[in-house]
N, C-alpha and C positions, 0 to 999 in steps of 0.2 A: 554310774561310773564314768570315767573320765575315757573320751574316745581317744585311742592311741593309732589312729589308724595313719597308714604312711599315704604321701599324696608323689607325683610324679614332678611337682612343679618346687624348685630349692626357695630353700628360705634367703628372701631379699632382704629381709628387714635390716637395718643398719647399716647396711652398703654406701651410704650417700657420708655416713659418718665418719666409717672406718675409710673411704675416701680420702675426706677429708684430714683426718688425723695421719696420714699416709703423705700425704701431701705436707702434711707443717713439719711432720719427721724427715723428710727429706731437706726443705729448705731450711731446717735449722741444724741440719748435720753439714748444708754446704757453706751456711753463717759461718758453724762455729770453725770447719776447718780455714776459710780462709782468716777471718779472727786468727789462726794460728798462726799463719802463715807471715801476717805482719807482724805478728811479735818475734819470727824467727826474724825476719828480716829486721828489727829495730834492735836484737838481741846481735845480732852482728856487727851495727853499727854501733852500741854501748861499746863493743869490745874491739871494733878493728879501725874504728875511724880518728883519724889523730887529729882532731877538728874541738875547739871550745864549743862548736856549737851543735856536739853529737847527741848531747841528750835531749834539745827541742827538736831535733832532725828524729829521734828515735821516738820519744811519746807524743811529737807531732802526727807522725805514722802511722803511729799505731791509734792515735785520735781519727786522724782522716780517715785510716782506711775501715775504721770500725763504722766510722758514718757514711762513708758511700757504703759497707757493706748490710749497713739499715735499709738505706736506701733501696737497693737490689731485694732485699724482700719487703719492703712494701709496696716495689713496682710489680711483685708478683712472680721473682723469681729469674728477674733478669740481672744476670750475674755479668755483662757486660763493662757498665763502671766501674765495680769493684778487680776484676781482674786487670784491668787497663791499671786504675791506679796505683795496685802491685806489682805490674810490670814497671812501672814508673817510677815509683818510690826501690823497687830494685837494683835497676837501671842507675838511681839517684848514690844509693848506697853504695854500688859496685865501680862506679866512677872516682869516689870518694873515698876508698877504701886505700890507703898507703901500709903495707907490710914495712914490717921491722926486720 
């Protein structure tokens, strides 16, 4: 028969995996929120910027900031460029922004 007996010492095994996978779920939940974030910001300048040149200012945006926001996880989770560049491109937007 098969020993069932309990031991004192907890089961390690999979630790370095689940780890890992802990780690990719985190920085692909802070990818995709900021991903969101320049699309809010590009989705404002579609609609609030009286400018011919809102729509390469808007999927430029959202082009650049999706590639610094590669960038920041393949340096391992440094989210430094990527938030800079959405302050910037915010920054950019909310300068540019003329109400009716």
């Amino acid at each position: 028969m098969a020993d069932h007996g309990h031991s004192s010492q907890p089961a390690l095994t999979g630790m370095a995996a689940h780890q890992a996978t802990y780690d990719g779920f985190l920085k692909g939940s802070i990818a995709l929120g900021l991903v969101c974030l320049y699309v809010l910001v590009a989705l404002v300048t579609f609609r609030f910027m009286d400018n011919p040149m809102n729509l390469l200012v808007g999927f430029g945006g959202i082009i650049i900031g999706t590639i610094a926001t590669l960038i920041g996880v393949r340096a391992g989770g440094k989210w430094l460029l990527p938030v800079v560049v959405l302050v910037l491109y915010g920054l950019l937007v909310a300068n540019n922004i003329h109400m009716s």
